[in-house]
C-alpha positions in Angstrom: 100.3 185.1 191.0 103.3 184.7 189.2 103.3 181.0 189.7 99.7 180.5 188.4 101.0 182.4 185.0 104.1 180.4 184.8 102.3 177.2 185.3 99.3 178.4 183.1 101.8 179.3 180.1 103.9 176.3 181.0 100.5 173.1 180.5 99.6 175.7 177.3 102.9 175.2 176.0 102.9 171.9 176.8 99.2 171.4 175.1 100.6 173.0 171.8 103.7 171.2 171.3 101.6 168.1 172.2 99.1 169.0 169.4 101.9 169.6 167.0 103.4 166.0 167.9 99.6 164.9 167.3 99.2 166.5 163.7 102.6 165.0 162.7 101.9 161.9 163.6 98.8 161.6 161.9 100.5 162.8 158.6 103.3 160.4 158.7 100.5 157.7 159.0 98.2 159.1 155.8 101.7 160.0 153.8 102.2 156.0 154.7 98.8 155.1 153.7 98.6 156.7 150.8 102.3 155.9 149.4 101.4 152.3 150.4 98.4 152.6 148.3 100.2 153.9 145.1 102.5 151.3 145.5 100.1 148.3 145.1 98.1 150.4 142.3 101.6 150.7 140.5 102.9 146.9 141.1 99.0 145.9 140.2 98.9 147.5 136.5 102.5 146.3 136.0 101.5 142.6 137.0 98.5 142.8 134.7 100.4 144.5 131.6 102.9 141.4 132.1 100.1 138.8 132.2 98.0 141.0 129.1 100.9 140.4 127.3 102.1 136.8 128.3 98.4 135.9 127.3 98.5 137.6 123.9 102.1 136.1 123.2 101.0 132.8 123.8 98.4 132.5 121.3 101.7 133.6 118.6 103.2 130.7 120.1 100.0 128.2 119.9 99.6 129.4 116.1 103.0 129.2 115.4 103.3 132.8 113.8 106.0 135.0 114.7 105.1 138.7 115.9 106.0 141.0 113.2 105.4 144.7 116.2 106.9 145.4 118.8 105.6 144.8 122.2 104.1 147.7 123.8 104.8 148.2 127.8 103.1 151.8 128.8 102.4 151.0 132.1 106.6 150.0 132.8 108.0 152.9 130.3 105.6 154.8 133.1 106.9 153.4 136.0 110.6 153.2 134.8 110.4 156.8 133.6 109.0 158.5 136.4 111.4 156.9 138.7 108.8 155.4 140.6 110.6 151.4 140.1 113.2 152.6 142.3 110.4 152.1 145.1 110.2 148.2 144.3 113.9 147.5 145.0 113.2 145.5 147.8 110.0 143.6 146.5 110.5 139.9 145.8 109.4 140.0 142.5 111.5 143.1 141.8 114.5 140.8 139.7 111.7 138.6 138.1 109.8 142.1 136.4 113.4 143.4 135.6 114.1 140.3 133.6 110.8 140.1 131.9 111.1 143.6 130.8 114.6 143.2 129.6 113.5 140.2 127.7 110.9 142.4 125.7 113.3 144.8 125.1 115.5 142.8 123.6 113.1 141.1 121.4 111.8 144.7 120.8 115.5 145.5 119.6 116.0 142.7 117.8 112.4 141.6 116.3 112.8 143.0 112.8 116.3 140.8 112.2 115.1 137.7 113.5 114.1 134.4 111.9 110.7 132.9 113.0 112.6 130.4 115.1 114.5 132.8 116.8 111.2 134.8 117.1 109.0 132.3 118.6 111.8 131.2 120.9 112.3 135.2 122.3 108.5 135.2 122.5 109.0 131.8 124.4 111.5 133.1 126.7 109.3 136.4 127.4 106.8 134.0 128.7 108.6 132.0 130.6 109.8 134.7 132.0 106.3 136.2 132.9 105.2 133.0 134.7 105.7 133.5 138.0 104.5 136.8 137.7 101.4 135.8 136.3 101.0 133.5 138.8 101.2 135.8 141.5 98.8 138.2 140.2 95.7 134.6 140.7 96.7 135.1 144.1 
């Protein structure tokens, strides 16, 4: 009798702590899904804030006209801010956003002192910057 009770509280044990495995498991796979997900929803809006505004600066360039505002990045102050880039180390296009950002932000910085020429060729330089960006985001 004891036996049966030993073995009975032994495969109930055994059923538990195999349920508990179970529910961890599954939670490690949503936590995965669902941080995956955010990822591509964050890298998404930043690749089409960097094509919105390689777009927009390239009619400036076509006209000729310098831009006399500051470019506006909410989507990266966002993403920079809430420490959420620090997830993108790894990404291959990781070094290619950092140095289209830091290009707007030194335009941003310096906008008000420049020349025309100097502003057209920082707008230039943003958008070369932005164009292998932009062309990952047609893919």
């Amino acid at each position: 009798m004891f036996l049966d009770i030993l073995i009975g509280a032994t495969g109930s044990a055994a059923g538990a702590f195999l349920g508990f495995l179970g529910a961890l498991y599954i939670q490690y796979i949503n936590n995965n899904r669902t941080k995956k997900e955010r990822d591509d929803l964050i890298l998404s809006n930043i690749k089409d804030e960097i094509s919105d505004i390689s777009s927009s600066l390239n009619e400036y360039l076509k006209k000729n006209t310098p831009l006399t505002y500051n470019i506006q990045t909410p989507n990266w102050d966002a993403t920079l801010y809430s420490g959420a880039i620090l997830e993108f180390i790894k990404n291959p296009l990781y070094a290619k956003t950092i140095n289209v950002y830091s290009c707007i932000k030194r335009f941003n910085s310096m906008r008000s002192s420049l020349n025309k020429e100097d502003n057209l060729s920082n707008i230039k330089d943003i958008v070369d910057a932005s164009v292998f960006i932009t062309n990952q985001q047609k893919e």
